[in-house]
PDB file as gemmi writes it, atoms N, CA and C in Angstrom:
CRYST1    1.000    1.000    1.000  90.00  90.00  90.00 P 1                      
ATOM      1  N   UNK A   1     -19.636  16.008 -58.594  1.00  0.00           N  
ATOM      2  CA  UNK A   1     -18.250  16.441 -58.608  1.00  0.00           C  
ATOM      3  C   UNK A   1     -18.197  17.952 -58.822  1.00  0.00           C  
ATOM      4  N   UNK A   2     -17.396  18.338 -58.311  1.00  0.00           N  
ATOM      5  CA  UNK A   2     -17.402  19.790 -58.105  1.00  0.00           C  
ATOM      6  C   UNK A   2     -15.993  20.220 -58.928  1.00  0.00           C  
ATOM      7  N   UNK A   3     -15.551  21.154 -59.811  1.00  0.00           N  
ATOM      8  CA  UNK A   3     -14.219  21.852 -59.990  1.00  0.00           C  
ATOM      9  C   UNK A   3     -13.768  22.627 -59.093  1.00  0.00           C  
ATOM     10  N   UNK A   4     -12.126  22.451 -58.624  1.00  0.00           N  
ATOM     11  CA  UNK A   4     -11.846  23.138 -57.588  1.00  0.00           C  
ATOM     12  C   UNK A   4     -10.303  23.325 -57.932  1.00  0.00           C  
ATOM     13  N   UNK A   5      -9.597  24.480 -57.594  1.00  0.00           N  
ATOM     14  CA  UNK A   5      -8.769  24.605 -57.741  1.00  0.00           C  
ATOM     15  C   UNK A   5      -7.528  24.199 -56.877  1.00  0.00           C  
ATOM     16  N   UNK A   6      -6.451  23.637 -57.480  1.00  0.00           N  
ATOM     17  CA  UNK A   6      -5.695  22.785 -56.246  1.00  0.00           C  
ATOM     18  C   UNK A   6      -4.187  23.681 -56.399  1.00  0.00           C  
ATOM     19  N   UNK A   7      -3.856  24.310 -55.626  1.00  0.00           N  
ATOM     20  CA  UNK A   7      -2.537  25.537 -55.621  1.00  0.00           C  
ATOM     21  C   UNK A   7      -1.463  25.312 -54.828  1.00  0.00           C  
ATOM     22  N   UNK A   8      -0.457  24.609 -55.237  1.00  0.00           N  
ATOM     23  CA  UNK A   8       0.740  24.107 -55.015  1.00  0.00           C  
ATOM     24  C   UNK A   8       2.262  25.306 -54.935  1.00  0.00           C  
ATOM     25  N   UNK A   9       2.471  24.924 -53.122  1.00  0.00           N  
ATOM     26  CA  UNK A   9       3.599  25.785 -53.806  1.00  0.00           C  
ATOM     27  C   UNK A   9       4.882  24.439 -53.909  1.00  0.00           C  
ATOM     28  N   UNK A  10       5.633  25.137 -54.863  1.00  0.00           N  
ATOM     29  CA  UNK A  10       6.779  24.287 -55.275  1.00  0.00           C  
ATOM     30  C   UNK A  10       8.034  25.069 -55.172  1.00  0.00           C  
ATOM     31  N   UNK A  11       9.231  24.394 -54.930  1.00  0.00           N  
ATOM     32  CA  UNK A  11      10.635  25.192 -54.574  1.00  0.00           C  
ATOM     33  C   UNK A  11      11.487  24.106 -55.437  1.00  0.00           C  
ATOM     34  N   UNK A  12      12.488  24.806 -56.219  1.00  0.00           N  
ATOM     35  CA  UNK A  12      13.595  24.033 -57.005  1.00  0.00           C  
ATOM     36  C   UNK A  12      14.098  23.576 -55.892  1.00  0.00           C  
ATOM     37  N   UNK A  13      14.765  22.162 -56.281  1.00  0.00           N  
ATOM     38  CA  UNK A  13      15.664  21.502 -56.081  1.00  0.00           C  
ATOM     39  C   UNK A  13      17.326  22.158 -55.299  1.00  0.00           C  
ATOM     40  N   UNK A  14      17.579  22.887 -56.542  1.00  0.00           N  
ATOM     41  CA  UNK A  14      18.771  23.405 -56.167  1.00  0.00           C  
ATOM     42  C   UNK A  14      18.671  24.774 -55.509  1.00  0.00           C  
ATOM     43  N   UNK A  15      17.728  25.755 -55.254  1.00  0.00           N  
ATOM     44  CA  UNK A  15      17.522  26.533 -55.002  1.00  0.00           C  
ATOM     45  C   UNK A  15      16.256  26.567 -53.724  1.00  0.00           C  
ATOM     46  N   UNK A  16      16.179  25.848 -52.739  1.00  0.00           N  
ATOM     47  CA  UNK A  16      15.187  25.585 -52.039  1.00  0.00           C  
ATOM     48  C   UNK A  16      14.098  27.087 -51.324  1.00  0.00           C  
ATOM     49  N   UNK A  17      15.031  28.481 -51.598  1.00  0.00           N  
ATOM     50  CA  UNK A  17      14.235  29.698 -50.997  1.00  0.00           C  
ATOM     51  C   UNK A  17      13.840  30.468 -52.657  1.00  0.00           C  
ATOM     52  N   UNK A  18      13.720  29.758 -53.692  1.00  0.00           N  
ATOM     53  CA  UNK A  18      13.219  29.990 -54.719  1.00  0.00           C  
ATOM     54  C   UNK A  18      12.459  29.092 -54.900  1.00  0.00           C  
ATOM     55  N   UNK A  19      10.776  29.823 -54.290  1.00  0.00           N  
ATOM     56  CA  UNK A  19       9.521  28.559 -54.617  1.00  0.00           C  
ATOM     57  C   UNK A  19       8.313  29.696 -54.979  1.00  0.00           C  
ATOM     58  N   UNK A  20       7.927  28.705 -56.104  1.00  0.00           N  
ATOM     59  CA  UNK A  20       6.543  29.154 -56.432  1.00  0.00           C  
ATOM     60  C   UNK A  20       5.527  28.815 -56.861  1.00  0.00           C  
ATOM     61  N   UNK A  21       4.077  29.538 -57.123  1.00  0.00           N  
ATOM     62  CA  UNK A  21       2.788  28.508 -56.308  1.00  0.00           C  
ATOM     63  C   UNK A  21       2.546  28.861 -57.831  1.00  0.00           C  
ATOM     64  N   UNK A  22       1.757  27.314 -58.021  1.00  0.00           N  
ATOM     65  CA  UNK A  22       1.440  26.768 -59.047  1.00  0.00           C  
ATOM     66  C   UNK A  22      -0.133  26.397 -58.993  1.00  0.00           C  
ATOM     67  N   UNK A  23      -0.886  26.234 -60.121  1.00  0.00           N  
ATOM     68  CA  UNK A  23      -2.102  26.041 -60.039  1.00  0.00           C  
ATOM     69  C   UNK A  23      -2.657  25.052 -61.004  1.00  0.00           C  
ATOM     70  N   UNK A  24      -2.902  24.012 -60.527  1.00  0.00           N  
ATOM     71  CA  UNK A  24      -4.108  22.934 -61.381  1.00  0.00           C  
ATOM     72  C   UNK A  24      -6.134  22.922 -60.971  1.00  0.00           C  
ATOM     73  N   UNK A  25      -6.413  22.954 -61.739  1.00  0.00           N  
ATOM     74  CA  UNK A  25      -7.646  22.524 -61.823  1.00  0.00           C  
ATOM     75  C   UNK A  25      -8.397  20.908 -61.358  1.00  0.00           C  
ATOM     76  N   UNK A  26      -8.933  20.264 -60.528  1.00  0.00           N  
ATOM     77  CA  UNK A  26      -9.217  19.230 -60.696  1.00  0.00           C  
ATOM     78  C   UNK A  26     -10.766  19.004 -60.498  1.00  0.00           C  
ATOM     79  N   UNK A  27     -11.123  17.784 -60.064  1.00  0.00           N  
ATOM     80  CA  UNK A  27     -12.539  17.319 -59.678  1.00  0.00           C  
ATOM     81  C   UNK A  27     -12.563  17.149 -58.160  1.00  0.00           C  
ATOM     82  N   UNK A  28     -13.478  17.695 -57.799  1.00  0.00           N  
ATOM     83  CA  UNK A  28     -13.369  16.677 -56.098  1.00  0.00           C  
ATOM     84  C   UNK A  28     -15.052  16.772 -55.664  1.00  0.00           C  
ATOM     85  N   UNK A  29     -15.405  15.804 -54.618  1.00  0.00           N  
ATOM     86  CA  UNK A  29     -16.922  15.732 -54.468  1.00  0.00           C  
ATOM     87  C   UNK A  29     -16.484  15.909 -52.681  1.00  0.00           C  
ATOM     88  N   UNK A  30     -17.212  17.334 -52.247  1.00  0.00           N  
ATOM     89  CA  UNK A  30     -16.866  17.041 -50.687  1.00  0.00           C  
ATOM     90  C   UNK A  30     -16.328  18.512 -50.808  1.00  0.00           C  
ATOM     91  N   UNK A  31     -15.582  18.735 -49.213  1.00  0.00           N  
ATOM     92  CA  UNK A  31     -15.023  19.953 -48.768  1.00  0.00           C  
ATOM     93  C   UNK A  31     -13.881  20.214 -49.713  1.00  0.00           C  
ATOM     94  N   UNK A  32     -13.348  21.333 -49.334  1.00  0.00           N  
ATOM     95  CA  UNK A  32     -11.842  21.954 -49.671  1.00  0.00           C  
ATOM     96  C   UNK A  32     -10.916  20.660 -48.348  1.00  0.00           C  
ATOM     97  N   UNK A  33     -11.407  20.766 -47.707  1.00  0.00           N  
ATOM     98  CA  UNK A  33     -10.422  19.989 -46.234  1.00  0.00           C  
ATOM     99  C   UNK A  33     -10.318  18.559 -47.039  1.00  0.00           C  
ATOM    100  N   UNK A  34     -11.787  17.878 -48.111  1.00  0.00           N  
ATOM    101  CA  UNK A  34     -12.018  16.426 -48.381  1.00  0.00           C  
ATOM    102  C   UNK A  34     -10.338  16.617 -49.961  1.00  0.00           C  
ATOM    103  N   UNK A  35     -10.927  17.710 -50.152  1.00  0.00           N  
ATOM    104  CA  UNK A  35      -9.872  17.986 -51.536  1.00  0.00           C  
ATOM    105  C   UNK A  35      -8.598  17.827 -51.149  1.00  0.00           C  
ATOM    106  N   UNK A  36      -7.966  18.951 -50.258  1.00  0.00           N  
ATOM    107  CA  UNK A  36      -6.798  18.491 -50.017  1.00  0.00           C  
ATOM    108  C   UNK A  36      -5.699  17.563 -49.020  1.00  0.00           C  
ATOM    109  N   UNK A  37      -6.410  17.169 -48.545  1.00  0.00           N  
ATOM    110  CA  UNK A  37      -6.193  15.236 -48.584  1.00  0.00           C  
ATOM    111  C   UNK A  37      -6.331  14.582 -49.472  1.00  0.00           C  
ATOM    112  N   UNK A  38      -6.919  14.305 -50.684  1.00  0.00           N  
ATOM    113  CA  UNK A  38      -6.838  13.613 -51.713  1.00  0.00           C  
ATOM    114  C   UNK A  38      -6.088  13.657 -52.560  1.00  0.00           C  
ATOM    115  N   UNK A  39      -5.835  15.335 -52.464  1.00  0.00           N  
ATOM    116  CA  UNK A  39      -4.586  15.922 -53.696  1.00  0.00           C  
ATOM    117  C   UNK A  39      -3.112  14.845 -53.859  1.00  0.00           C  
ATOM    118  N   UNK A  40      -2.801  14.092 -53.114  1.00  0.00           N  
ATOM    119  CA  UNK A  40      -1.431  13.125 -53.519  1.00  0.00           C  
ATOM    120  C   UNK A  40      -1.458  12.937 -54.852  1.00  0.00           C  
ATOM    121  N   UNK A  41      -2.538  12.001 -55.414  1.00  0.00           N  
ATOM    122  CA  UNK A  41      -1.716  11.525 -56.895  1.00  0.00           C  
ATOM    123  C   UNK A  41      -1.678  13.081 -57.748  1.00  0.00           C  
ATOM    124  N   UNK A  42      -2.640  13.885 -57.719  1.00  0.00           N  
ATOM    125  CA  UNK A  42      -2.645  15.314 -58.388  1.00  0.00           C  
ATOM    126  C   UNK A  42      -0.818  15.826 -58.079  1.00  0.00           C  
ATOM    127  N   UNK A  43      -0.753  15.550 -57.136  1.00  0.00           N  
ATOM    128  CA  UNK A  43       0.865  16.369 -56.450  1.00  0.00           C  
ATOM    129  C   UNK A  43       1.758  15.406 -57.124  1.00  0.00           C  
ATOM    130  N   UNK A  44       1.579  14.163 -56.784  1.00  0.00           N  
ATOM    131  CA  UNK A  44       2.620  13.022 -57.359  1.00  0.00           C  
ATOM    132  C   UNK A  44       2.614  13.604 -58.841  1.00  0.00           C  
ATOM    133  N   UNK A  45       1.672  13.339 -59.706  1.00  0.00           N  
ATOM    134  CA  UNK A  45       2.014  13.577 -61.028  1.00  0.00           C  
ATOM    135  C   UNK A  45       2.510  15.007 -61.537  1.00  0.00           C  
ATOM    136  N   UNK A  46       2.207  15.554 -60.692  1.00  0.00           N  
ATOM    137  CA  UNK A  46       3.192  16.871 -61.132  1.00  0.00           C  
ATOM    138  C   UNK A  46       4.409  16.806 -60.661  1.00  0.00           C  
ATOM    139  N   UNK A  47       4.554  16.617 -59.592  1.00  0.00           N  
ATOM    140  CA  UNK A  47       6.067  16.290 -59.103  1.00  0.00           C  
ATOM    141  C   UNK A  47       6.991  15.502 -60.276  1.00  0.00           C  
ATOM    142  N   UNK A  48       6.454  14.255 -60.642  1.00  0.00           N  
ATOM    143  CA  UNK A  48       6.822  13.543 -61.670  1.00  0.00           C  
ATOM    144  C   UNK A  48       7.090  14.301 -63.097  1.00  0.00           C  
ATOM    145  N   UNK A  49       6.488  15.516 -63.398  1.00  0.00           N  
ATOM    146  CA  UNK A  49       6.653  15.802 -64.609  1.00  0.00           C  
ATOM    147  C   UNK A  49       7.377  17.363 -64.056  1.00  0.00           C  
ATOM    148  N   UNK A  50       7.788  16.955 -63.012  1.00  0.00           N  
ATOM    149  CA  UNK A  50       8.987  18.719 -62.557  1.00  0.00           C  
ATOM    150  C   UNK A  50       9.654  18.295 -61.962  1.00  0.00           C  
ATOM    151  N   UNK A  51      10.746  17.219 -62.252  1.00  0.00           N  
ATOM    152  CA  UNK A  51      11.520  16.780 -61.291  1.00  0.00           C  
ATOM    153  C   UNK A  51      12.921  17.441 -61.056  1.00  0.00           C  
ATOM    154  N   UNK A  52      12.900  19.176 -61.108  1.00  0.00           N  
ATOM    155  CA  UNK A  52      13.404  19.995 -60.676  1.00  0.00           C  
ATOM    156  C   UNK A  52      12.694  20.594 -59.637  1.00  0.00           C  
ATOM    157  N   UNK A  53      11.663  20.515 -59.371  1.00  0.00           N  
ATOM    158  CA  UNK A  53      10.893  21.099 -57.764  1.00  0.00           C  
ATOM    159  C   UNK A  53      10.389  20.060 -57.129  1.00  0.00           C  
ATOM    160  N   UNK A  54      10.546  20.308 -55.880  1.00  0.00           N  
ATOM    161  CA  UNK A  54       9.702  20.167 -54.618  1.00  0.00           C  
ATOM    162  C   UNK A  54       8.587  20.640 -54.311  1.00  0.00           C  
ATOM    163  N   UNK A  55       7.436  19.958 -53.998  1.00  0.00           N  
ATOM    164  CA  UNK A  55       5.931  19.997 -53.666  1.00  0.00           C  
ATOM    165  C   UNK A  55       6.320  20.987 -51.971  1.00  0.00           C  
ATOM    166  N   UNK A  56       6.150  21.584 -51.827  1.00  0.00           N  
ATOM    167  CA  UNK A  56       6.059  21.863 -50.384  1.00  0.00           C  
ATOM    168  C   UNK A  56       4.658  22.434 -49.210  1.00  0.00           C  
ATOM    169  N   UNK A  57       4.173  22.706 -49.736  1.00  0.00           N  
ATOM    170  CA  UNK A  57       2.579  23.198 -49.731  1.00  0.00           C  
ATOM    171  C   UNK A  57       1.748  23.016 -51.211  1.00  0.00           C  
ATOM    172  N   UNK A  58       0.369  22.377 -49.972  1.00  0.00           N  
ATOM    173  CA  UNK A  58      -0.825  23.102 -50.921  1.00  0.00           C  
ATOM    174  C   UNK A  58      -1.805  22.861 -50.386  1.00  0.00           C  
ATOM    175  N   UNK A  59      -3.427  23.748 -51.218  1.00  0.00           N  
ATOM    176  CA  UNK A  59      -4.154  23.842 -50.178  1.00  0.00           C  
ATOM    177  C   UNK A  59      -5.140  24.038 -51.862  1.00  0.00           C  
ATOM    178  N   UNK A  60      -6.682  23.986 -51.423  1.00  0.00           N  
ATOM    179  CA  UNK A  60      -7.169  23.381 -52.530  1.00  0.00           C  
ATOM    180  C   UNK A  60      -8.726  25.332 -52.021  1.00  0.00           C  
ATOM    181  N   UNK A  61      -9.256  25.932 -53.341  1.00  0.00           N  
ATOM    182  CA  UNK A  61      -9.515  26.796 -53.287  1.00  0.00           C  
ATOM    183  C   UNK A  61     -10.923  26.331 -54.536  1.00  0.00           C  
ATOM    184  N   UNK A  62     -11.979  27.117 -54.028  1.00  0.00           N  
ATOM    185  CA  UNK A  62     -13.212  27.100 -55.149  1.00  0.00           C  
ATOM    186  C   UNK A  62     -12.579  28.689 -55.795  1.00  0.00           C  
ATOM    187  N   UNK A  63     -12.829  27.645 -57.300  1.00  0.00           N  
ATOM    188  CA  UNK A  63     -12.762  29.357 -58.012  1.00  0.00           C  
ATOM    189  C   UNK A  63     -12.835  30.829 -58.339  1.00  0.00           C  
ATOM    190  N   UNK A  64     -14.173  30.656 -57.662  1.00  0.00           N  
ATOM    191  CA  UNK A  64     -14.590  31.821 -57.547  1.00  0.00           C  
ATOM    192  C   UNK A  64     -14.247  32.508 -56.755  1.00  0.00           C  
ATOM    193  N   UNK A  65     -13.864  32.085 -55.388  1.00  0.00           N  
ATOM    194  CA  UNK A  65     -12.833  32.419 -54.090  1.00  0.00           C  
ATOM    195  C   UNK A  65     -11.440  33.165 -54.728  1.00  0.00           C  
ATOM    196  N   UNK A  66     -11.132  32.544 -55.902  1.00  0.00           N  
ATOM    197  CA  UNK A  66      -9.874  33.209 -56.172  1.00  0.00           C  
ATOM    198  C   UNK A  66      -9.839  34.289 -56.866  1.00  0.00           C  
ATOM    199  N   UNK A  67     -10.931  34.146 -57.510  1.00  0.00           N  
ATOM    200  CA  UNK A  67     -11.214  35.519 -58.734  1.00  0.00           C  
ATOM    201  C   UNK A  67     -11.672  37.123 -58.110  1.00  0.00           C  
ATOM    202  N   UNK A  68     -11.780  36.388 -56.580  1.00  0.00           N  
ATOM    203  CA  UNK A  68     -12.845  37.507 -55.868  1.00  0.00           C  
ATOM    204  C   UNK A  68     -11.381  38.423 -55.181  1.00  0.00           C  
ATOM    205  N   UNK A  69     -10.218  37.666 -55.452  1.00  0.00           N  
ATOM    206  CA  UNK A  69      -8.905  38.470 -54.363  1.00  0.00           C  
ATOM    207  C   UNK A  69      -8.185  39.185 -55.560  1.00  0.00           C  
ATOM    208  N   UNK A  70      -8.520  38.787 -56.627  1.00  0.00           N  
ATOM    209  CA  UNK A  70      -7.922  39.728 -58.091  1.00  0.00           C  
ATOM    210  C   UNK A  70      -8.491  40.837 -57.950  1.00  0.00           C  
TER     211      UNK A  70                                                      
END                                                                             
């Protein structure tokens, strides 16, 4: 299992051109492409605990990939 970062953008409810990208950590064994296809229940349960936003994108990133654009 690999750690990979899974980066969601999300848009309020009431405000649909006010969205912004959010970041969880998870496990995945396989590609970034195997990761985000799997990401649903990761998305579901956040959705569930922000049920003021909308999931609208996401796309799944190795860490170090991200630290390297800071």
């Amino acid at each position: 299992m690999d750690i990979v970062d899974l980066i969601l953008l999300a848009c309020t409810v009431a405000d649909p051109s006010a969205c912004h990208e959010y970041r969880m950590t998870v496990q995945s064994s396989g590609s970034l492409q195997t990761c985000a296809m799997q990401a649903e229940p990761y998305l579901a349960q956040w959705a569930e605990e922000h049920p003021g936003y909308r999931v609208t994108r996401w796309r799944c990133v190795w860490p170090e990939q991200e630290q390297e654009k800071m």
